[in-house]
Structures are given as C-alpha cells and as structure tokens.
N, C-alpha and C positions, 0 to 999 in steps of 0.2 A: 489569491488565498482561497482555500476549498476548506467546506463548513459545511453539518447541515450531516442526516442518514437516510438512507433511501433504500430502496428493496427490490433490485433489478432480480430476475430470475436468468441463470446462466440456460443456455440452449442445447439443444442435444450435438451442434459443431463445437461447444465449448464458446460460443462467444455471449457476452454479455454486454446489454445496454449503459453506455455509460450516462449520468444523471444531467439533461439535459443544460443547467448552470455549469457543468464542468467540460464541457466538450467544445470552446472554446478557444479554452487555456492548452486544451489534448487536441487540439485538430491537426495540427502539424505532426503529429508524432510524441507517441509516451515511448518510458523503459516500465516495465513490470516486472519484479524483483521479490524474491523472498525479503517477508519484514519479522518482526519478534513477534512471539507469538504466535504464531501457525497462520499468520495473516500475509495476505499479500502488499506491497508498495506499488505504487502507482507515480511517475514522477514525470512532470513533463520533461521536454529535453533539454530543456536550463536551468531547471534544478538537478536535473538528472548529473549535469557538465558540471555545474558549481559545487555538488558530490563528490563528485568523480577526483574534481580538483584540490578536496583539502583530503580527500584520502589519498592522495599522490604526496601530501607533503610530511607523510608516518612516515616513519624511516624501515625499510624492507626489513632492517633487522629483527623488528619488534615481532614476536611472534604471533601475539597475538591479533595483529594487524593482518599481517599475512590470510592466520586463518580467517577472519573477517572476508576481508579481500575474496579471497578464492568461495568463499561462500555464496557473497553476495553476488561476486559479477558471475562466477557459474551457472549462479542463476536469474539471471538477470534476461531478458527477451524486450527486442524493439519490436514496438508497432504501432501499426498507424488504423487512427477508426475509419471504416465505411462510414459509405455515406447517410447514413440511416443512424449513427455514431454507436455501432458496437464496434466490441473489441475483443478478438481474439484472446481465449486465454491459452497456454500450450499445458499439453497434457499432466508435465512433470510437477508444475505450478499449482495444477487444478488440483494433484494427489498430494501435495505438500503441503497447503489448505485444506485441502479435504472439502473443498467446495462440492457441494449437490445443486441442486435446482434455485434452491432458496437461498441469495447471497445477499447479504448488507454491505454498504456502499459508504462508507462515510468521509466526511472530510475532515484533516489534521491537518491545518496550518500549512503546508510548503506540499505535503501529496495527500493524495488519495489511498484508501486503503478498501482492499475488499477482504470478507469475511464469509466463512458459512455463518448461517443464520442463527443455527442454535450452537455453535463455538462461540458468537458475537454476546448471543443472550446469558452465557456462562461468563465469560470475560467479564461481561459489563455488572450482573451482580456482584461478583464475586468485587470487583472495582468499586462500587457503590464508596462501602464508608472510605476507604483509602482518598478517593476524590476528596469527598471532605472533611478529611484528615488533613492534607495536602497543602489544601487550598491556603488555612493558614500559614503553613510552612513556609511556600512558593512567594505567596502574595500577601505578606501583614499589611494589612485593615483594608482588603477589596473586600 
C-alpha cells in the first residue's frame, strides 16, 4: 500500500527520485501511465497485471473502453529504478503532466502518483471541501 506526499525534484535527464518507503514495492520494475487529471500513475508490475486483467474482461465492443484502452496503454512506459532508486520519466509523459523541477509524489492506495507541484497545490484546494463532503457520503459515521 503507498501513502504519505513527498517532494522529489525531477532532473535535467527527466528522472526522478522515487520516495525511499516506495522503492521496495518498485524495485523490480514499475509501468508509468497517464492518470486523470494531468497526473501521472505509477503501478508496480502486479498491479500493473491485475489491471491490465480486468481491462481485458470489457468487452472490445464497448467504445468507450477501447478509447480508454488506447489511451492508457499508448501511454503507458516500463521501467525499472537505478540503483540510487530513480526513475526515468519519458518525455511525452513529462509534457502530458507538465511536470517541471518541482514534482509531488504521493501515495493512493494500489499506485503512486506524481504531480507538478503547483497543478498538485491547485488540485488539492480546489479538492479541499469536496473531501469533506465526501467523506460522509463514502463512509457514514468514520
């Protein structure tokens, strides 16, 4: 499980330190993935497979799936962290984020997600009351 935000800076090759508690779970190999929100995904490679596999069970006809599909794996990149645990980001990724220097790192449950810094600090106001709006919604009487 990946929790917790952190504030790696991406490098002038594009790679970025992954959050020492997550690299781990990623030392064998992540996929990096466009996610919603102009954010990236981050999955190791058995979540990446356990993905992979209930998007295999939409049926090709559904359109909307498709486009999904073609979105997702299009952009989708394997890689594995050095030994120092960065990780390459590829270039198409890094402009589809709009990541700059200053990236937030955070953990969601099943992946990692990386952010530019001031798209994360927009998100996440903007998110504020909806959180706890939500919260009852999701979860009556936590």
């Amino acid at each position: 499980m990946f929790f917790g935000t952190y504030t790696p800076r991406l490098d002038d090759k594009g790679r970025l330190f992954l959050p020492a508690k997550f690299r781990d779970e990623l030392a064998e190999g992540l996929v990096v993935t466009r996610g919603q929100e102009r954010c990236l995904y981050v999955w190791s490679m058995d979540e990446f497979g356990k993905l992979t596999e209930r998007l295999r069970e939409v049926p090709v006809t559904n359109k909307a799936a498709r486009d999904y599909v073609r979105m997702f794996f299009a952009g989708a990149s394997d890689e594995t962290p050095d030994k120092q645990g960065r990780v390459t980001i590829p270039p198409m990724l890094r402009d589809y984020a709009s990541l700059s220097k200053d990236c937030i790192v955070i953990g969601a449950m099943n992946r990692v997600e990386i952010w530019d810094a001031a798209s994360w600090q927009t998100y996440s106001d903007e998110q504020e009351q909806a959180f706890a709006d939500l919260s009852e919604d999701l979860f009556p009487g936590l």
